[in-house]
C-alpha positions as CSV (number, residue, x, y, z in Angstrom):
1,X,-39.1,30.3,153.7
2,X,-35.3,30.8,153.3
3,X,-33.5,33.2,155.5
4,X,-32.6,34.9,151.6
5,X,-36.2,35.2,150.9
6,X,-37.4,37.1,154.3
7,X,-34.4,39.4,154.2
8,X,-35.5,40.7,150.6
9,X,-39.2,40.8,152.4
10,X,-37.7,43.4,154.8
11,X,-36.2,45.3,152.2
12,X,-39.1,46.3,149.8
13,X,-39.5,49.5,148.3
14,X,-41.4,51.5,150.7
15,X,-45.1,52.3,149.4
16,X,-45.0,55.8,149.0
17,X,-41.7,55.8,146.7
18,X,-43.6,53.4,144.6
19,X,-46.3,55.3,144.0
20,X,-44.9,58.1,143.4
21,X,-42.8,56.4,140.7
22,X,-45.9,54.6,138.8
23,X,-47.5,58.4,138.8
24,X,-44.8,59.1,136.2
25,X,-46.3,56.6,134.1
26,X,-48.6,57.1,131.1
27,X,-51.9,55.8,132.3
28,X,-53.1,53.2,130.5
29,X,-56.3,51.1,131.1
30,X,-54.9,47.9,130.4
31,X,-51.5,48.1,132.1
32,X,-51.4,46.6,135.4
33,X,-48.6,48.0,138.0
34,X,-45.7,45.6,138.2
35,X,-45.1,44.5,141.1
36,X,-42.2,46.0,143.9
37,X,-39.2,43.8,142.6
38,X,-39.3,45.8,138.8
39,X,-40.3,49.0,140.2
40,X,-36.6,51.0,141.1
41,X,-35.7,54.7,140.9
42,X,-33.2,53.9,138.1
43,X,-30.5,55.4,141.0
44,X,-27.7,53.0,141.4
45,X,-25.8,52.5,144.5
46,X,-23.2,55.3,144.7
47,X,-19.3,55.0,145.6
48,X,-20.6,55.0,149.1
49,X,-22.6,52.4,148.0
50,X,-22.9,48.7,149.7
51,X,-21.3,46.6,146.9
52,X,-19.0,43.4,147.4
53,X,-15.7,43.4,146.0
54,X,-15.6,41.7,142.9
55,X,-19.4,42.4,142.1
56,X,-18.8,44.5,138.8
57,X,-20.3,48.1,139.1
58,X,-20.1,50.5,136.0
59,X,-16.5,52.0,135.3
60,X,-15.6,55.4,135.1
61,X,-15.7,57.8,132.7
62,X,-13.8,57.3,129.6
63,X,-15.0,59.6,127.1
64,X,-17.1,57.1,124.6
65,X,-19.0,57.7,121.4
66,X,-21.1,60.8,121.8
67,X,-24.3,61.9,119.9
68,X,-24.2,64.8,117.6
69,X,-25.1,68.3,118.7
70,X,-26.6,69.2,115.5
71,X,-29.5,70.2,117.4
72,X,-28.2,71.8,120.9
73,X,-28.9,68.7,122.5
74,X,-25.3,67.8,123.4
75,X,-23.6,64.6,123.5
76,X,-23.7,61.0,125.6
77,X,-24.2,61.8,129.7
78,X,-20.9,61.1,131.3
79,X,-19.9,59.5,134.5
80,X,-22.1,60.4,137.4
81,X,-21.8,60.2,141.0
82,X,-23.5,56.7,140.6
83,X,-20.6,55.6,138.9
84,X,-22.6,54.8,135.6
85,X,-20.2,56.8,133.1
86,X,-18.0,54.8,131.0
87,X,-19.1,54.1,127.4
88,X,-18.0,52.9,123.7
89,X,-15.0,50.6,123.1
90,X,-13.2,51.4,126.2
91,X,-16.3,49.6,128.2
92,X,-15.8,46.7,126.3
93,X,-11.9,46.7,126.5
94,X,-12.4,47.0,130.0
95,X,-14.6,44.1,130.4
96,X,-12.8,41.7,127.7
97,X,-9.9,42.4,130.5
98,X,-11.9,41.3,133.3
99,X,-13.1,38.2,131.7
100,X,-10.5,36.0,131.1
101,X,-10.1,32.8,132.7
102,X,-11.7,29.5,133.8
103,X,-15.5,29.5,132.9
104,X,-17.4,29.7,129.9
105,X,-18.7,33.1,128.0
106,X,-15.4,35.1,128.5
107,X,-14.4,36.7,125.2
108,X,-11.6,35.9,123.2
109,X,-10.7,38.6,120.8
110,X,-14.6,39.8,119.8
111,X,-16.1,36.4,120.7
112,X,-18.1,34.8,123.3
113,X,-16.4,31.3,124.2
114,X,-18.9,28.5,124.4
115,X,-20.3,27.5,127.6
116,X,-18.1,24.5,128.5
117,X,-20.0,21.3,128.6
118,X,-19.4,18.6,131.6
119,X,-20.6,15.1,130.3
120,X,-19.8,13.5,134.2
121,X,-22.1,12.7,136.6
122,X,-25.2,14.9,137.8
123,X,-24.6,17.1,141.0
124,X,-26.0,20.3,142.5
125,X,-22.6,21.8,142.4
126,X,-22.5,21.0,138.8
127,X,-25.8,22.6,137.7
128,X,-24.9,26.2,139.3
129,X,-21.5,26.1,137.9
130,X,-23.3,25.4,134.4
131,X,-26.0,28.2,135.3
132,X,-23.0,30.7,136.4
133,X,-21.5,29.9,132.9
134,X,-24.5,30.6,131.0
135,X,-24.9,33.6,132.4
136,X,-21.4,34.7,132.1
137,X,-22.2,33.1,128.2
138,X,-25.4,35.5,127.5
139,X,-24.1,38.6,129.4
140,X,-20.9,38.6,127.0
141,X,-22.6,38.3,123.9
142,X,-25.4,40.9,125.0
143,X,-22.7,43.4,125.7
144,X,-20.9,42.8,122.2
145,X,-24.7,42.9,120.4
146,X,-24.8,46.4,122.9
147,X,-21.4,47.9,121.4
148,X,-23.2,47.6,117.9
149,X,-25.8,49.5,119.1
150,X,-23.8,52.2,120.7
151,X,-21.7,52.2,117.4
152,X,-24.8,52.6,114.8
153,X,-26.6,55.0,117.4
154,X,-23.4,57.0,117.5
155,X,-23.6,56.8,113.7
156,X,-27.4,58.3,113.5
157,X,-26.7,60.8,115.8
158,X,-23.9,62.2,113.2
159,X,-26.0,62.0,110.4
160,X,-29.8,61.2,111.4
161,X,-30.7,59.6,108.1
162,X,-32.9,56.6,106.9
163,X,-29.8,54.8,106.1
164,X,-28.2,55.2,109.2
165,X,-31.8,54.9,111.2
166,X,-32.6,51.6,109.6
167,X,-28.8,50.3,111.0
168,X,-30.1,51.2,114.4
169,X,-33.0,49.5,114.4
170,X,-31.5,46.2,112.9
171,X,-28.9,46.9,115.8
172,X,-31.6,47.0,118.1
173,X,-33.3,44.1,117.1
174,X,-30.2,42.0,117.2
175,X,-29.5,43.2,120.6
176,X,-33.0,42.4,121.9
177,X,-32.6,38.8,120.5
178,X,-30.1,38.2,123.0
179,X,-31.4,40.2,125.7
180,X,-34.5,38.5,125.9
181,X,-32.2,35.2,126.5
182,X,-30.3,36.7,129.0
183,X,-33.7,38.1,130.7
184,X,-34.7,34.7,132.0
185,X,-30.9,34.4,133.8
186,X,-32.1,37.1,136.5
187,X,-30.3,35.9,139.3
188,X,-26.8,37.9,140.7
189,X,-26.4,40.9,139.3
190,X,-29.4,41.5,136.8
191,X,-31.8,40.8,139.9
192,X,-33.0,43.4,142.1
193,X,-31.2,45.3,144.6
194,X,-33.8,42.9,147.1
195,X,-32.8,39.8,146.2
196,X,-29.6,38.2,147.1
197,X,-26.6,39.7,145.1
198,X,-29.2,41.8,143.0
199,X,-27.8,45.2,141.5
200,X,-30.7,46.2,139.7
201,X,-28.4,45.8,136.3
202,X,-31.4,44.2,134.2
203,X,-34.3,47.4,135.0
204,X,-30.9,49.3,134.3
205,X,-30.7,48.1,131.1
206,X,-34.1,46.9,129.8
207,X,-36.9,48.3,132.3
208,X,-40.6,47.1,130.6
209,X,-43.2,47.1,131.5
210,X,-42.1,50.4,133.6
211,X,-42.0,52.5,130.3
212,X,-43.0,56.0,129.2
213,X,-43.7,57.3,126.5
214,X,-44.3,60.6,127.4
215,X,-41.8,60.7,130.1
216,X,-39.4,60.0,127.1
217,X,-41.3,63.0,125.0
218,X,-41.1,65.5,127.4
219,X,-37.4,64.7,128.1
220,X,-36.9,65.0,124.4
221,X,-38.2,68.6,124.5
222,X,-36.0,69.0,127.9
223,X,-33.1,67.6,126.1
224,X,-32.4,65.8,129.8
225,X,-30.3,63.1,127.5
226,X,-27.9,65.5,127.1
227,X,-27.4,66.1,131.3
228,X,-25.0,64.3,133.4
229,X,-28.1,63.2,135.8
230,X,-29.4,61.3,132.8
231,X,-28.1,57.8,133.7
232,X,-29.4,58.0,137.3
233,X,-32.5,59.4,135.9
234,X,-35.6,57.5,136.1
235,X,-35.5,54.0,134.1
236,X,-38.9,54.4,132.8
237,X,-37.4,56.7,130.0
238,X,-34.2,55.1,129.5
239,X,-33.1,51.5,128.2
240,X,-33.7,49.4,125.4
241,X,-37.1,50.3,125.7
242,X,-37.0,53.9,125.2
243,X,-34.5,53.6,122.5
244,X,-37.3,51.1,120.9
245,X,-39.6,53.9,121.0
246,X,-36.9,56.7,119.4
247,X,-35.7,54.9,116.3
248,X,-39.1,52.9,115.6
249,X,-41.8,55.3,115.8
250,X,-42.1,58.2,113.2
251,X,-44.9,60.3,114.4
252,X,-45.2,63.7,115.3
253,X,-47.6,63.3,117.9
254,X,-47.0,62.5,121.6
255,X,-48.5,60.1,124.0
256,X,-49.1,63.3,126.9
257,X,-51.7,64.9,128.5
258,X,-52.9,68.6,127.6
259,X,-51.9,69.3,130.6
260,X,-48.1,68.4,130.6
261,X,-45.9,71.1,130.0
262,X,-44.6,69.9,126.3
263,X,-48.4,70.6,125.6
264,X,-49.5,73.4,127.8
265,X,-46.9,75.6,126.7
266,X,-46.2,74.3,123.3
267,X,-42.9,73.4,123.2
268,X,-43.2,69.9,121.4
269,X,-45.5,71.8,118.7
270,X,-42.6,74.1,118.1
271,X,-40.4,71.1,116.9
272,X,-40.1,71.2,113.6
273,X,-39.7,68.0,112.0
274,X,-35.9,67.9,111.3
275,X,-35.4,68.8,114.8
276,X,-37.2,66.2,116.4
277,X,-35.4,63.7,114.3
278,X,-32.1,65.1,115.6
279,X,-33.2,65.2,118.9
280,X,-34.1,61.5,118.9
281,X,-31.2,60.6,117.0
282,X,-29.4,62.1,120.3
283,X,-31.5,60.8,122.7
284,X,-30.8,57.4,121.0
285,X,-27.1,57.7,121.5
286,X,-27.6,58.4,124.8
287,X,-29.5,55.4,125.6
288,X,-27.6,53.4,124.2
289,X,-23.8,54.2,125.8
290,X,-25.9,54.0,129.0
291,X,-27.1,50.4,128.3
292,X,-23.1,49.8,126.9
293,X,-22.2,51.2,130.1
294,X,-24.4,48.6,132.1
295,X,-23.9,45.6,129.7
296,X,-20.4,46.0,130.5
297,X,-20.9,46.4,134.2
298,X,-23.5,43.1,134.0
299,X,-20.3,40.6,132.1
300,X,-17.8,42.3,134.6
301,X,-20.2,41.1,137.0
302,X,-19.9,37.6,136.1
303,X,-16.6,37.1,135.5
304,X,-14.9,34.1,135.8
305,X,-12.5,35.2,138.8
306,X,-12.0,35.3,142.8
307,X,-14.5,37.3,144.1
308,X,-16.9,37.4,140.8
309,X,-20.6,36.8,141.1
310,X,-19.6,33.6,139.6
311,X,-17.9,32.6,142.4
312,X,-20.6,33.6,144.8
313,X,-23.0,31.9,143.1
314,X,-20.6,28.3,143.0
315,X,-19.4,28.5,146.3
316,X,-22.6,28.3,147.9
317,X,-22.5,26.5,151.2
318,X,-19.0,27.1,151.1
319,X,-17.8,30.3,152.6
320,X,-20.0,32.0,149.8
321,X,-21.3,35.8,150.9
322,X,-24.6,36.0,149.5
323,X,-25.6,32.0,149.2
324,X,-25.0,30.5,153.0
325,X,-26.7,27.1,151.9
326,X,-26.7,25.0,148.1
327,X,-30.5,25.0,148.8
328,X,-30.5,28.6,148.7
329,X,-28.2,29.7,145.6
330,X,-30.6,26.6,144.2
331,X,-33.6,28.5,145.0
332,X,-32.3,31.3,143.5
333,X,-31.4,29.8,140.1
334,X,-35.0,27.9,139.9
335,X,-36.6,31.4,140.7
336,X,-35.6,33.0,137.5
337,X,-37.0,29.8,135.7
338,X,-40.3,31.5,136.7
339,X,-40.2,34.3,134.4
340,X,-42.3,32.6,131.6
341,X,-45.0,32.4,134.1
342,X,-44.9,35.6,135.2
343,X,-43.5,37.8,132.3
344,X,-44.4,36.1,129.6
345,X,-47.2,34.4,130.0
346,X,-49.2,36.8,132.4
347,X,-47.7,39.5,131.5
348,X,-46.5,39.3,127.7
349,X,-49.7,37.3,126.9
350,X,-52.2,37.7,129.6
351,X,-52.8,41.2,129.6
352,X,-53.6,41.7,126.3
353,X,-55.4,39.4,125.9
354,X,-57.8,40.4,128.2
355,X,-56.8,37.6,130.7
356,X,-55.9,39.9,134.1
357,X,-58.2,41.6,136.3
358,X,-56.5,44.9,135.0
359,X,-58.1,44.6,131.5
360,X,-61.5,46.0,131.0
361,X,-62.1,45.7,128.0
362,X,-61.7,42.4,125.4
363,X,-58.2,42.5,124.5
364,X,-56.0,45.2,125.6
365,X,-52.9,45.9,122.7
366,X,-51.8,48.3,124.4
367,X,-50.2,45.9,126.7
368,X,-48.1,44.4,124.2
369,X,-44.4,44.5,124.7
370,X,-42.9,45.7,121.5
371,X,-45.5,47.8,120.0
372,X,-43.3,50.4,117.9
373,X,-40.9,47.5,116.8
374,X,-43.5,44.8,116.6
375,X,-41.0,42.0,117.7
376,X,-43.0,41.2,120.5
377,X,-43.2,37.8,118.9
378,X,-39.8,37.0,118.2
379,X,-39.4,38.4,122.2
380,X,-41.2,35.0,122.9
381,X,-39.7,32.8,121.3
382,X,-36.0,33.9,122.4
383,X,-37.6,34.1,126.6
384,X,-38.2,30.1,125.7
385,X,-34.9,29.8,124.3
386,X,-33.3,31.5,127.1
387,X,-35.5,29.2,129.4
388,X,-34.2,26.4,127.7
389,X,-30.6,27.0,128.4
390,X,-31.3,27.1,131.8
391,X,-33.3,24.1,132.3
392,X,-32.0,21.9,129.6
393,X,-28.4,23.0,129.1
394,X,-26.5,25.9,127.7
395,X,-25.4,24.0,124.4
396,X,-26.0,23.4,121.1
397,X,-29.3,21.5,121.3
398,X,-29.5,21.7,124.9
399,X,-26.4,20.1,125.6
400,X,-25.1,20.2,130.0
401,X,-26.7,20.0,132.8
402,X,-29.5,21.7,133.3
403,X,-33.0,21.3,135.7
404,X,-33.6,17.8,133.8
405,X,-30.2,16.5,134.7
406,X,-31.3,16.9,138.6
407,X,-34.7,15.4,137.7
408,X,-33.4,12.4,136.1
409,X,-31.2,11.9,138.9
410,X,-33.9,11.6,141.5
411,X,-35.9,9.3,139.3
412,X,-38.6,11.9,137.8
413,X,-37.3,11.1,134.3
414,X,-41.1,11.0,133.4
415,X,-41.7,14.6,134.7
416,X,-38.7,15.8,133.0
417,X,-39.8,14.4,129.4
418,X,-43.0,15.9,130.1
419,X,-41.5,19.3,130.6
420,X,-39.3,19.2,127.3
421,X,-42.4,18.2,125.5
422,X,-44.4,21.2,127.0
423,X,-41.4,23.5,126.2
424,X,-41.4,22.4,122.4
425,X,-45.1,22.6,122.4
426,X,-44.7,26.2,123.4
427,X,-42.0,27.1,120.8
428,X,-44.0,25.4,118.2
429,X,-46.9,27.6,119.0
430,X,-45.4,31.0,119.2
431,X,-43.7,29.6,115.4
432,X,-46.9,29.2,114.3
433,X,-47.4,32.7,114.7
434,X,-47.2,33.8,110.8
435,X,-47.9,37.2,111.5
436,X,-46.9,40.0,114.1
437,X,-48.4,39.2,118.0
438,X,-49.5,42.8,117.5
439,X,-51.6,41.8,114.5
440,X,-52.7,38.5,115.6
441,X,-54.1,39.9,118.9
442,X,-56.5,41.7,116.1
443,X,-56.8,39.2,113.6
444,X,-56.4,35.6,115.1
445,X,-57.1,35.8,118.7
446,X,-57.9,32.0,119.0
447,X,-54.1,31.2,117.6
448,X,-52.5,33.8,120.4
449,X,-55.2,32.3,122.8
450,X,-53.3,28.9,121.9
451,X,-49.7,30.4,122.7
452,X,-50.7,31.5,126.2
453,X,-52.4,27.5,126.4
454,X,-49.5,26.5,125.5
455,X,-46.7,28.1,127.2
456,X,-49.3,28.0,130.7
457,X,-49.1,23.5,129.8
458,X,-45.3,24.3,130.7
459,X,-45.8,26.7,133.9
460,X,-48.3,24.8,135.1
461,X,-45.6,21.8,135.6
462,X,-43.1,24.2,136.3
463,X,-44.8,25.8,139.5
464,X,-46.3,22.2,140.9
465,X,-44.6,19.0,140.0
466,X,-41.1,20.6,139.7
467,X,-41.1,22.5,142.4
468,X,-42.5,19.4,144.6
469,X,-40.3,16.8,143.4
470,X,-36.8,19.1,143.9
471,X,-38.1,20.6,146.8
472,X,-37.7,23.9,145.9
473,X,-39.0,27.0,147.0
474,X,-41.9,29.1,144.8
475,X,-40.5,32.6,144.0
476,X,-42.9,35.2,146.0
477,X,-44.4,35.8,142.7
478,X,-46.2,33.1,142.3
479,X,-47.5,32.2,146.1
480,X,-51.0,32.1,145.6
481,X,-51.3,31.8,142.2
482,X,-53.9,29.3,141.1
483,X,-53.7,30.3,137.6
């Protein structure tokens, strides 16, 4: 064990805080809790609050988009004592300013420059500079696919229409398709407040499997969108995911109990249908200058400048804050690798298919990831692309050094041929999914029983040979794992 790894041991949520969180959770017979590192309060660390210069943070207030108030629901929450305010253009001005220089993925004008490929000779030093880039690379163009979405939710709010509710959920889809990229880079910032450098950014922003629905319905009733709290509010009812849930579902019913208050006292009967569309059309806009606000706060993060995370992360060894060894910063790189284990096979496939302890019953769809947008297909197939950057390389067709480069260098070319023909083996089977996951979990279980097969022939070399042959350290995850 690295001294990294039994400092975030010491620093776990306590039990009773994380209980009490997952109690605000829709029960549901085939979700299983996640486990302490994705369970947070949603409560960033304050201007009191123990962050190193140069680490990003969210900026102040600056008066972005807000929602309508058609419906007395107010507009966007603004700045907050955790410092999470700042919304619209001015977060991306902001950031565009902060991100200039050496390094790939700072913006010039509106775009993302490419991740700079180095065609020398393999080192260590190399493959977390290429890493740092990536991330820098997939945090930029998240946060210009996430001022998009603050623009068309700003838009629906105005005028909560099918035309302008149709933008927002091609907005949203287009966001996701690089946020589910940049969720296998979850090392830095986007990690958890536990882990080395971790500010919580990515629960922030994109909290699943923590999500709920009621939570989100009785805060629609509440109108708590519209409070200044609401960006330190619990992430269970914020994000991507809740905003999934506002501009893809149509219903009139909720997901709560008879017992909850929305129920018990009828307020959510009350809603008449035009009001509950504006309401959501709000709430929308809401979640969405909150996730600007933190996409902002995750490229700042990164940027390619003295004292960045950047820097952290490539100064390892050498007078780095958070990363006292190479090994370590190493360790940490090769640890988010492990998210198609964990996420995405166990928990993406797994579950509802029936394969965890949690699931009682033969396949469990309520486990699926993207069940109001049904994308919970093309959400696979852009975790193996993301996975692919990082191992591979960050350009065009895998281009840079990536986990292979190192293998080939110690003379495990073999292993890593095997792993590029496992990784295409598991693109090719989530492409052969011609319809929805939702609907193939239904109507072609053997074909999503041959993604998991698939994607668990990569893990499988992923969490044995690799980790063997590089001498690198299993995430806590997956100690004990003999799946």
């Amino acid at each position: 064990m690295n001294r990294a790894w039994n400092e975030r041991a010491a620093r776990r949520l306590p039990t009773a805080l994380l209980l009490s969180l997952l109690g605000l959770t829709t029960a549901v017979a085939c979700r299983k809790p996640p486990p302490d590192e994705l369970v947070y309060t949603g409560r960033g660390p304050g201007p009191g609050g123990a962050q190193p210069p140069g680490s990003g943070g969210l900026p102040p207030d600056t008066g972005g988009p807000q929602p309508s108030g058609s419906s007395g629901g107010g507009g966007a929450p603004p700045a907050t004592s955790t410092g999470s305010g700042a919304t619209g253009d001015a977060t991306v001005a902001s950031t565009s300013a902060a991100t200039t220089g050496a390094g790939g993925g700072e913006p010039v004008g509106d775009v993302c420059a490419p991740v700079p490929i180095d065609g020398g000779p393999f080192s260590k030093a190399k493959l977390l500079a290429a890493a740092a880039d990536c991330a820098l690379n997939r945090a930029c163009e998240f946060e210009a696919q996430a001022r998009a979405l603050n623009d068309r939710a700003s838009a629906l709010a105005r005028d909560p229409g099918e035309p302008n509710a149709a933008a927002a959920r091609g907005a949203w889809l287009a966001a996701m398709r690089v946020w589910q990229e940049a969720e296998v880079f979850r090392f830095g910032p986007a990690a958890s407040s536990t882990q080395p450098g971790g500010q919580d950014l990515r629960d922030q922003i994109y909290a699943w499997p923590l999500v709920s629905r009621c939570k989100i319905e009785e805060q629609i009733v509440s109108r708590a969108y519209a409070q200044p709290s609401f960006s330190s509010s619990l992430i269970n009812a914020r994000g991507l995911a809740a905003f999934e849930y506002l501009v893809f579902y149509g219903g009139a019913d909720n997901a709560c109990s008879q017992f909850s208050p929305i129920n018990a006292s009828g307020t959510w009967a009350a809603l008449g249908a035009g009001d509950l569309a504006r309401r959501k059309a709000d709430y929308a806009a809401a979640a969405a200058a909150d996730v600007l606000a933190r996409a902002g706060a995750l490229a700042r993060a990164w940027a390619p400048e003295a004292g960045s995370f950047r820097d952290k992360l490539t100064q390892a060894g050498r007078g780095s804050p958070v990363y006292a060894t190479e090994q370590d910063a190493l360790n940490a790189v090769s640890d988010a690798m492990f998210y198609i284990e964990k996420e995405l096979k166990d928990w993406k496939l797994g579950r509802p298919l029936g394969f965890t302890e949690d699931c009682t019953t033969p396949t469990c769809p309520e486990a699926l990831e993207s069940r109001f947008a049904q994308a919970s297909t093309a959400h696979l197939r852009a975790n193996l692309s993301g996975f692919r950057r990082l191992f591979q390389g960050c350009g065009e067709g895998g281009q840079g050094v990536g986990f292979d480069d190192w293998l080939r260098e110690v003379g495990s070319a073999d292993l890593a041929d095997r792993m590029l023909a496992a990784l295409s083996g598991a693109e090719a089977a989530v492409d052969s999914l011609d319809v929805p996951l939702e609907q193939a979990l239904a109507t072609d279980r053997a074909r999503v029983e041959a993604v998991y097969s698939a994607v668990k022939a990569l893990t499988d070399l992923l969490k044995t040979e690799l980790v063997t042959t590089l001498n690198l350290e299993l995430p806590r995850s997956s100690e004990g794992d003999n799946d």
